[in-house]
N, CA, C and O atoms as a GROMACS GRO file, in nm:
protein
  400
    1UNK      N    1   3.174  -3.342   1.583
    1UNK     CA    2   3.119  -3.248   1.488
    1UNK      C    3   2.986  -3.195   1.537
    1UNK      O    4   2.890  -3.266   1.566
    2UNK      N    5   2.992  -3.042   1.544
    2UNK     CA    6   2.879  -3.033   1.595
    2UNK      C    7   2.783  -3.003   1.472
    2UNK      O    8   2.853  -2.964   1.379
    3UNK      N    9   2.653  -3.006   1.439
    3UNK     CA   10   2.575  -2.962   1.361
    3UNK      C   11   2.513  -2.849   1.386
    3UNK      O   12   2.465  -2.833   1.498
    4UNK      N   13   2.503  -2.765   1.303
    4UNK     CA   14   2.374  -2.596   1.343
    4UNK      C   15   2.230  -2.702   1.351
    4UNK      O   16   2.190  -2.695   1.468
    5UNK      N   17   2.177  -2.757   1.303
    5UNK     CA   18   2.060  -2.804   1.252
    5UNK      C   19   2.029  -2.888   1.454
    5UNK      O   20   1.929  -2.869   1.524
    6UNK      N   21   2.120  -2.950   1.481
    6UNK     CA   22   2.101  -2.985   1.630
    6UNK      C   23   2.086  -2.924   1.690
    6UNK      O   24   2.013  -2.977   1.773
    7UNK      N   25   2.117  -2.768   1.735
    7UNK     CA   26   2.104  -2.710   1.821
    7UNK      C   27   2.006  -2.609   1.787
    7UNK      O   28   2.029  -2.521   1.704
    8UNK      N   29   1.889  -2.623   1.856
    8UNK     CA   30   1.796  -2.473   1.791
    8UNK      C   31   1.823  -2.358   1.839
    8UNK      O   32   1.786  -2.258   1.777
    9UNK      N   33   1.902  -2.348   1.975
    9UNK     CA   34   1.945  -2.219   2.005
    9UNK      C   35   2.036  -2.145   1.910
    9UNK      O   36   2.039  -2.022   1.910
   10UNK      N   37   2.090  -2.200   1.850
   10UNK     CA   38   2.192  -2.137   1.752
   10UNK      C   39   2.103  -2.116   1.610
   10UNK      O   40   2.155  -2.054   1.516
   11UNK      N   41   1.950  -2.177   1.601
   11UNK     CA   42   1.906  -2.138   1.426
   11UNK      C   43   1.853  -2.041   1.523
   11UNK      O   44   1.860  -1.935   1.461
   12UNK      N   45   1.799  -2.013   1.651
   12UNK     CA   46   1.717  -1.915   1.624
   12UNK      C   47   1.807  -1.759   1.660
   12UNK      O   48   1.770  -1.644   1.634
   13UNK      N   49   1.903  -1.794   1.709
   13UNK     CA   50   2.048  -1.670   1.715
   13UNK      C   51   2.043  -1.637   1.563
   13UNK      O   52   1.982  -1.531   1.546
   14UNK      N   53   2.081  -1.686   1.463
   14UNK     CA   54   2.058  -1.685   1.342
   14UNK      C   55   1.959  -1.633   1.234
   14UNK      O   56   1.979  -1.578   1.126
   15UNK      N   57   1.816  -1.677   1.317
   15UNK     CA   58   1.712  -1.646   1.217
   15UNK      C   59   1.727  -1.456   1.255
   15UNK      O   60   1.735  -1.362   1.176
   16UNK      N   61   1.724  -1.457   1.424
   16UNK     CA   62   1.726  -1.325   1.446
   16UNK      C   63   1.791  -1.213   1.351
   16UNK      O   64   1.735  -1.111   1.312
   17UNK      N   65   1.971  -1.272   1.313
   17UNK     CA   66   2.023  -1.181   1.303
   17UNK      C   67   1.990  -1.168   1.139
   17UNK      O   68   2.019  -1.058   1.091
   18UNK      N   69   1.935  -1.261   1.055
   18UNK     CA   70   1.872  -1.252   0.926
   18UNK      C   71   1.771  -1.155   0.928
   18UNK      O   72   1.752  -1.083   0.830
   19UNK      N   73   1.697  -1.144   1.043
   19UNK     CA   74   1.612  -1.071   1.055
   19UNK      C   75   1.647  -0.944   1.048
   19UNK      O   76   1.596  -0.878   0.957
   20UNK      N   77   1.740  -0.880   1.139
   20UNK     CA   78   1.765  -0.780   1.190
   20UNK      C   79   1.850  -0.724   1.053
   20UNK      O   80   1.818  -0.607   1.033
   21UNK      N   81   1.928  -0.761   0.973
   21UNK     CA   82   1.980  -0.757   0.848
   21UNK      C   83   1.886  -0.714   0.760
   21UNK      O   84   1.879  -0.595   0.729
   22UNK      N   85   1.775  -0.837   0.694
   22UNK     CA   86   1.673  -0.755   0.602
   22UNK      C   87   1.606  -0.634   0.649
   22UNK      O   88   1.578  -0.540   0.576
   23UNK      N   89   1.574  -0.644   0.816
   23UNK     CA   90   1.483  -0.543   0.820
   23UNK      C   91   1.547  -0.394   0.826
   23UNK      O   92   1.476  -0.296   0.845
   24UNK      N   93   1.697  -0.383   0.806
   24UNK     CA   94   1.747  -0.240   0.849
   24UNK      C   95   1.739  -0.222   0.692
   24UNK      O   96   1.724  -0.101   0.680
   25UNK      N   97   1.741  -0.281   0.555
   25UNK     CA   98   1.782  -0.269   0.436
   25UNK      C   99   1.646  -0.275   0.350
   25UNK      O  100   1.636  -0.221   0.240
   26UNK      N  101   1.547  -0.343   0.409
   26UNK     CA  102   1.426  -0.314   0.294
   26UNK      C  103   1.291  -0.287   0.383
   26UNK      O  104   1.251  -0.327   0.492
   27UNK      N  105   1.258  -0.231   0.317
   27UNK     CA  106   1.073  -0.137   0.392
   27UNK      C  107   0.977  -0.214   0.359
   27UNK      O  108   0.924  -0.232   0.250
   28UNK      N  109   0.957  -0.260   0.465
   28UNK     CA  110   0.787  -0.340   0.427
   28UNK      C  111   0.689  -0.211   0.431
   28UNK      O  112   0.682  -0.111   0.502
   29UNK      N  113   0.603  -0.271   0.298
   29UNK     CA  114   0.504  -0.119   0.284
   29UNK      C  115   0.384  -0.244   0.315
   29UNK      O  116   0.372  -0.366   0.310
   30UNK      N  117   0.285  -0.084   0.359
   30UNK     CA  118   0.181  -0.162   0.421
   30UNK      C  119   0.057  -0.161   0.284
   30UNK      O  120   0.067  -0.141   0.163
   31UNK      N  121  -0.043  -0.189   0.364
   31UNK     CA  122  -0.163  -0.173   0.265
   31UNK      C  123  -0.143   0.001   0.184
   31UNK      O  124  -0.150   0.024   0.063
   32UNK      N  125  -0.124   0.075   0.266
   32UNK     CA  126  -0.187   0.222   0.257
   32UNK      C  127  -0.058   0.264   0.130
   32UNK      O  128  -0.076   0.318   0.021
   33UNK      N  129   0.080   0.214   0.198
   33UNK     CA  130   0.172   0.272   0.082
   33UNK      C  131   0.175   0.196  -0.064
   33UNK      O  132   0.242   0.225  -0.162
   34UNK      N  133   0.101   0.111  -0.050
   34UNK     CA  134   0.074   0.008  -0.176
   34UNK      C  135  -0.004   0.148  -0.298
   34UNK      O  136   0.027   0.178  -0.414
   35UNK      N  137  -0.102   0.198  -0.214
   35UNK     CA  138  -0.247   0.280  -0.294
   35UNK      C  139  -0.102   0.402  -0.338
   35UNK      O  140  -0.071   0.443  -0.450
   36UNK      N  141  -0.051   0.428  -0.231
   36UNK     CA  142   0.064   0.568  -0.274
   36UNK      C  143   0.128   0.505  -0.386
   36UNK      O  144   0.139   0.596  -0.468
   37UNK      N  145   0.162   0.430  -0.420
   37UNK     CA  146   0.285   0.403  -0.530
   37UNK      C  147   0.173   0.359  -0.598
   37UNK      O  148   0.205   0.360  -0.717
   38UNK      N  149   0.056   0.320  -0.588
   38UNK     CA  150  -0.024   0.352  -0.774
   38UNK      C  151  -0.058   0.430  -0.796
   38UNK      O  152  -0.163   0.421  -0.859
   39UNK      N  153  -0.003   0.576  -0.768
   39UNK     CA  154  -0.002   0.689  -0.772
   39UNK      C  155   0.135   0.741  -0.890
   39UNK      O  156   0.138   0.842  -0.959
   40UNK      N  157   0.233   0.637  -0.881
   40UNK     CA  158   0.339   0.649  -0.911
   40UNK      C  159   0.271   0.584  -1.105
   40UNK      O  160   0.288   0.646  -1.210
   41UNK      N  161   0.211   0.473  -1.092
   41UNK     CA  162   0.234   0.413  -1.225
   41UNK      C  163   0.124   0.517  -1.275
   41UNK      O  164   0.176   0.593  -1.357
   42UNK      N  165   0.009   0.540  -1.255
   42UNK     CA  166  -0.106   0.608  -1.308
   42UNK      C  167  -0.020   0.748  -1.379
   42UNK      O  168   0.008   0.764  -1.498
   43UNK      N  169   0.002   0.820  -1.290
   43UNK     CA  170   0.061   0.917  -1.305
   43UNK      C  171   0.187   0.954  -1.480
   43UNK      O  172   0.182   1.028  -1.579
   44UNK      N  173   0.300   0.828  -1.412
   44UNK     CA  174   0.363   0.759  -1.561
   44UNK      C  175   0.287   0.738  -1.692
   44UNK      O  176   0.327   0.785  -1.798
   45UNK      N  177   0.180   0.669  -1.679
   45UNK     CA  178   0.082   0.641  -1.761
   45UNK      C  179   0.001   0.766  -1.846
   45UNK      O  180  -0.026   0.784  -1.965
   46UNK      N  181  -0.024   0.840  -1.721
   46UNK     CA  182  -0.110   0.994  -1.765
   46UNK      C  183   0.024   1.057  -1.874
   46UNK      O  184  -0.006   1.119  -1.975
   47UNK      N  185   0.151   1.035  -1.842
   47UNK     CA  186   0.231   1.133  -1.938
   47UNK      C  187   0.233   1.039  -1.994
   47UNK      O  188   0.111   1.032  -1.977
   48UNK      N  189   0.256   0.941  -2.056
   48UNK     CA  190   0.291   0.867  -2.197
   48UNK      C  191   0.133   0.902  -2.300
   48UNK      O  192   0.105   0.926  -2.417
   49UNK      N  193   0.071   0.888  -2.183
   49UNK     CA  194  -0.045   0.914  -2.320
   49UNK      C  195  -0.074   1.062  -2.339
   49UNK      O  196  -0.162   1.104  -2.413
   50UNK      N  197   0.007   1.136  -2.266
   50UNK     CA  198   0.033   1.315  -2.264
   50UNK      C  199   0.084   1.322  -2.414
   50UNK      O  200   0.046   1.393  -2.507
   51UNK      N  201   0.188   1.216  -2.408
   51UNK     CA  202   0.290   1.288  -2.523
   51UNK      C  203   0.203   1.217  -2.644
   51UNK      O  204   0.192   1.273  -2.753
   52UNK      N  205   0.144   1.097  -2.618
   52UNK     CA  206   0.070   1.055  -2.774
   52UNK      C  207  -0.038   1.091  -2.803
   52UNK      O  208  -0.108   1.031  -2.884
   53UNK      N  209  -0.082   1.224  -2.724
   53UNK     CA  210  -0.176   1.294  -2.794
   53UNK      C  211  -0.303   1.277  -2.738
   53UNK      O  212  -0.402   1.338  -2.780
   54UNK      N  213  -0.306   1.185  -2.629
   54UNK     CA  214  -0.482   1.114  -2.557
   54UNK      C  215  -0.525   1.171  -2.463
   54UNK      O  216  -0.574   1.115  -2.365
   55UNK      N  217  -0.507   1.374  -2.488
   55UNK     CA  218  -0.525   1.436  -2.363
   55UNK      C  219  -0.619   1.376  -2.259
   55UNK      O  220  -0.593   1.386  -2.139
   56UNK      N  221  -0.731   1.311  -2.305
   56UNK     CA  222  -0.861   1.308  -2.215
   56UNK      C  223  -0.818   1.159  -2.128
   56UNK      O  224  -0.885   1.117  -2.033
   57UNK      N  225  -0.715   1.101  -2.173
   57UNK     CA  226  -0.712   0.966  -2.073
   57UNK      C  227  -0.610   1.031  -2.029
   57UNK      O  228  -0.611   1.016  -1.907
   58UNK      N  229  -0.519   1.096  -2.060
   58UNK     CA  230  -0.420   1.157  -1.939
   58UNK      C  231  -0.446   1.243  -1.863
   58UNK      O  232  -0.346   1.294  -1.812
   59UNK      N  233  -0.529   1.279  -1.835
   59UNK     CA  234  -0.628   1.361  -1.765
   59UNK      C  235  -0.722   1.279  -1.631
   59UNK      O  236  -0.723   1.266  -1.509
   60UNK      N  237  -0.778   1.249  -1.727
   60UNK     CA  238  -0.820   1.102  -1.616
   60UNK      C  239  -0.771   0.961  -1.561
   60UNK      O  240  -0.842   0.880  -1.502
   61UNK      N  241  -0.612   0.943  -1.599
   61UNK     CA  242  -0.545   0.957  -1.511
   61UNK      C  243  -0.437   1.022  -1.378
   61UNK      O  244  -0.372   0.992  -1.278
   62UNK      N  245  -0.462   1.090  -1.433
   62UNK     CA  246  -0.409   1.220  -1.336
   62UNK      C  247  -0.519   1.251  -1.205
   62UNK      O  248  -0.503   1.264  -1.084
   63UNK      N  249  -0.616   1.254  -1.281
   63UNK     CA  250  -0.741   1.257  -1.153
   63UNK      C  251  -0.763   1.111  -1.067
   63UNK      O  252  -0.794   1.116  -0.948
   64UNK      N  253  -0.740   0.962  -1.150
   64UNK     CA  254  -0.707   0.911  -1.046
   64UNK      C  255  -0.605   0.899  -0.954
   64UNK      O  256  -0.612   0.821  -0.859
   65UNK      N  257  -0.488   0.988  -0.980
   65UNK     CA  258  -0.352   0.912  -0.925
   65UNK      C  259  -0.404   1.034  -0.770
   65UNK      O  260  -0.383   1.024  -0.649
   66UNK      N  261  -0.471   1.130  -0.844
   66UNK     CA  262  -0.485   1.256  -0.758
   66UNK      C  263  -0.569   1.166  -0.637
   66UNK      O  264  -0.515   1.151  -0.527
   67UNK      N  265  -0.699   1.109  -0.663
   67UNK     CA  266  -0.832   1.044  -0.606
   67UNK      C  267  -0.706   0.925  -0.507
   67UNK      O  268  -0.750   0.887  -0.398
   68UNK      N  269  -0.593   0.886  -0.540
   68UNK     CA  270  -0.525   0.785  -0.477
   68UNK      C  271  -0.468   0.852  -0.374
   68UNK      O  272  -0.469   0.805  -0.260
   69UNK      N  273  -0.414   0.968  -0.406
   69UNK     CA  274  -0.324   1.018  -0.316
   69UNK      C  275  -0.386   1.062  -0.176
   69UNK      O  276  -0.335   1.042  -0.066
   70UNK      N  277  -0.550   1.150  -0.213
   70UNK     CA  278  -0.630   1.170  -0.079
   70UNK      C  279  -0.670   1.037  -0.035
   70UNK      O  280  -0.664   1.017   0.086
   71UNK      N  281  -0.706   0.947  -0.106
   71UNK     CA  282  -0.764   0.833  -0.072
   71UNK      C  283  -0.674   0.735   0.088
   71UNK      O  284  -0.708   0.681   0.193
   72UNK      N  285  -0.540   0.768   0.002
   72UNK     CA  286  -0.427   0.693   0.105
   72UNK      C  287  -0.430   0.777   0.256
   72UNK      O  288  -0.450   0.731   0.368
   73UNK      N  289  -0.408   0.883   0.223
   73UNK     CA  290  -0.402   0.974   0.358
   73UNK      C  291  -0.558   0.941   0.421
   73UNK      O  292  -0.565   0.993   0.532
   74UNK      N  293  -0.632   0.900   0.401
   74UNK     CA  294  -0.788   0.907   0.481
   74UNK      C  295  -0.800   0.810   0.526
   74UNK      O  296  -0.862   0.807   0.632
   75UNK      N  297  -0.726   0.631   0.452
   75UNK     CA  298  -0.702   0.508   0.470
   75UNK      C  299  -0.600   0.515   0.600
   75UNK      O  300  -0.619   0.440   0.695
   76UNK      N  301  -0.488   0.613   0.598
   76UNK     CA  302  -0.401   0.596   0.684
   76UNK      C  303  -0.429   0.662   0.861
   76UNK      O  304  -0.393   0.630   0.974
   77UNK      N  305  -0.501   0.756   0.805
   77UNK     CA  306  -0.668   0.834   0.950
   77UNK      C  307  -0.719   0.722   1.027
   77UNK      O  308  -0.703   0.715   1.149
   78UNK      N  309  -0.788   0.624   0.951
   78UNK     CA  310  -0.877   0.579   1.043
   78UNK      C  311  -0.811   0.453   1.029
   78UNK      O  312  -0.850   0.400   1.133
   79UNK      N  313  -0.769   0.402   0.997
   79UNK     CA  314  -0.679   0.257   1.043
   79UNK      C  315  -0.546   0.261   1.121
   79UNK      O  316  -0.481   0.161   1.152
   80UNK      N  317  -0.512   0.396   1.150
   80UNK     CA  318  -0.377   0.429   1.214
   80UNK      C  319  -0.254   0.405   1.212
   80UNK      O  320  -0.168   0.401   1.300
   81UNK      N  321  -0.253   0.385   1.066
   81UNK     CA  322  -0.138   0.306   0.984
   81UNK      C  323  -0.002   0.433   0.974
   81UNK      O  324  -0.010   0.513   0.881
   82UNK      N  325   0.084   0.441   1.046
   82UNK     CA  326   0.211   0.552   1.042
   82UNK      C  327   0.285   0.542   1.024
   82UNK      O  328   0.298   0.487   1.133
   83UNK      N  329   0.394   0.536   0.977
   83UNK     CA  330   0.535   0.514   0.946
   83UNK      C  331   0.622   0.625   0.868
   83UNK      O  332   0.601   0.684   0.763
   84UNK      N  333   0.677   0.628   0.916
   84UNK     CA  334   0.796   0.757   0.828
   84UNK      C  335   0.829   0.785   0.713
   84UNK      O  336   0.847   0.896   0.661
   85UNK      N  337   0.841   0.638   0.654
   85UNK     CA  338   0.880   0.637   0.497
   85UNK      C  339   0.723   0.640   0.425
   85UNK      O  340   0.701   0.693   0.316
   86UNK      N  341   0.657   0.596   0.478
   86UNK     CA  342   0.478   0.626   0.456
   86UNK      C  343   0.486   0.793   0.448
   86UNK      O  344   0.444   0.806   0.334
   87UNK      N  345   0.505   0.890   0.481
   87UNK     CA  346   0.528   1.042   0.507
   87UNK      C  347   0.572   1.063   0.431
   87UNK      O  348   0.512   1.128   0.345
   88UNK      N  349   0.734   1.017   0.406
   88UNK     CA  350   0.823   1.069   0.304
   88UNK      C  351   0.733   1.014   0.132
   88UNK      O  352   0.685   1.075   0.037
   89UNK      N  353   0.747   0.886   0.166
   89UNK     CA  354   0.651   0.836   0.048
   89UNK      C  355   0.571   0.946   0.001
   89UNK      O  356   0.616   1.014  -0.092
   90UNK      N  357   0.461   0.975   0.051
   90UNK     CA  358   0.346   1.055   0.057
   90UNK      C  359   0.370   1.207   0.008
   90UNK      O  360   0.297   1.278  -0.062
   91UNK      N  361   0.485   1.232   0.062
   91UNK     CA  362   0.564   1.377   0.008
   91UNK      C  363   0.593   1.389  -0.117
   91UNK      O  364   0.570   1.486  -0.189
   92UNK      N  365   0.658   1.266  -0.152
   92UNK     CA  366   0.764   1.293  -0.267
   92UNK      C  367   0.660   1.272  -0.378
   92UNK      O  368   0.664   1.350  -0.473
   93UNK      N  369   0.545   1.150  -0.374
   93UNK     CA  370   0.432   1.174  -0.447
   93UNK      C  371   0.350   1.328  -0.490
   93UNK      O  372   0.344   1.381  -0.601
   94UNK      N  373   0.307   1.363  -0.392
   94UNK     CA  374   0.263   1.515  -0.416
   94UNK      C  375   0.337   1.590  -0.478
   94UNK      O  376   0.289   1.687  -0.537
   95UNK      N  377   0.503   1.558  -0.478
   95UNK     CA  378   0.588   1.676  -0.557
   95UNK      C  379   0.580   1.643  -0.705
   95UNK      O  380   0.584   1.720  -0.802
   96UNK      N  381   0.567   1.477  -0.700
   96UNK     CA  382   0.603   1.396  -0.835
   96UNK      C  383   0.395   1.434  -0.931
   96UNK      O  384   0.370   1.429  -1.052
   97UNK      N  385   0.303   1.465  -0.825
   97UNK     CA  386   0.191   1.465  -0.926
   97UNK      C  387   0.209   1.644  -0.971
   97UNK      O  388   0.183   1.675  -1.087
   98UNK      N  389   0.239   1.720  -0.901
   98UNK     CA  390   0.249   1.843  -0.920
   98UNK      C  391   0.317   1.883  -0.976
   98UNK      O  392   0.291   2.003  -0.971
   99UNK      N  393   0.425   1.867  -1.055
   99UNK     CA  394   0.493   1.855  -1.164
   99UNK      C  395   0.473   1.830  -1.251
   99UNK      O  396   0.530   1.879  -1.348
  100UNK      N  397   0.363   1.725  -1.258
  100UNK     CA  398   0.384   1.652  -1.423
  100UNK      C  399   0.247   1.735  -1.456
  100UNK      O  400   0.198   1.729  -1.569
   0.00000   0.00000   0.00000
């Protein structure tokens, strides 16, 4: 009987292909896309209190989600942080604050 646990060539054949599995299926976000997606809740936030009437805090949230969105792109300048879905991220934000 052979055991997996005896042979480490075979956990680390293994760990690889675990690897190679999560990493084609989920996006590690970095620091910078963290600041982009609280762009996402602020924003949410600015319309709920749109509709209950609290123009002046939905307002100033809107100006922060806005203050997040340059903020990320200037974070992503000088630390050289790039990635694609960071871009797309970054896009679909600007469409999603310009709308609401």
């Amino acid at each position: 009987m052979s055991n997996v646990e005896d042979n480490p060539t075979q956990n680390e054949g293994q760990d690889k292909n675990n690897d190679a599995l999560t990493s084609s299926f989920i996006v590690k976000l970095n620091r910078v896309d963290c600041i982009t997606l609280s762009s996402v809740i602020t924003t949410s936030l600015a319309v709920s209190f749109a509709i209950e009437g609290y123009s002046f805090l939905a307002t100033s949230l809107l100006f922060i989600a806005m203050l997040a969105d340059a903020f990320d792109g200037i974070l992503a300048s000088i630390y050289g942080i790039e990635c694609s879905f960071g871009r797309y991220l970054d896009g679909f934000l600007d469409l999603f604050l310009n709308n609401n």
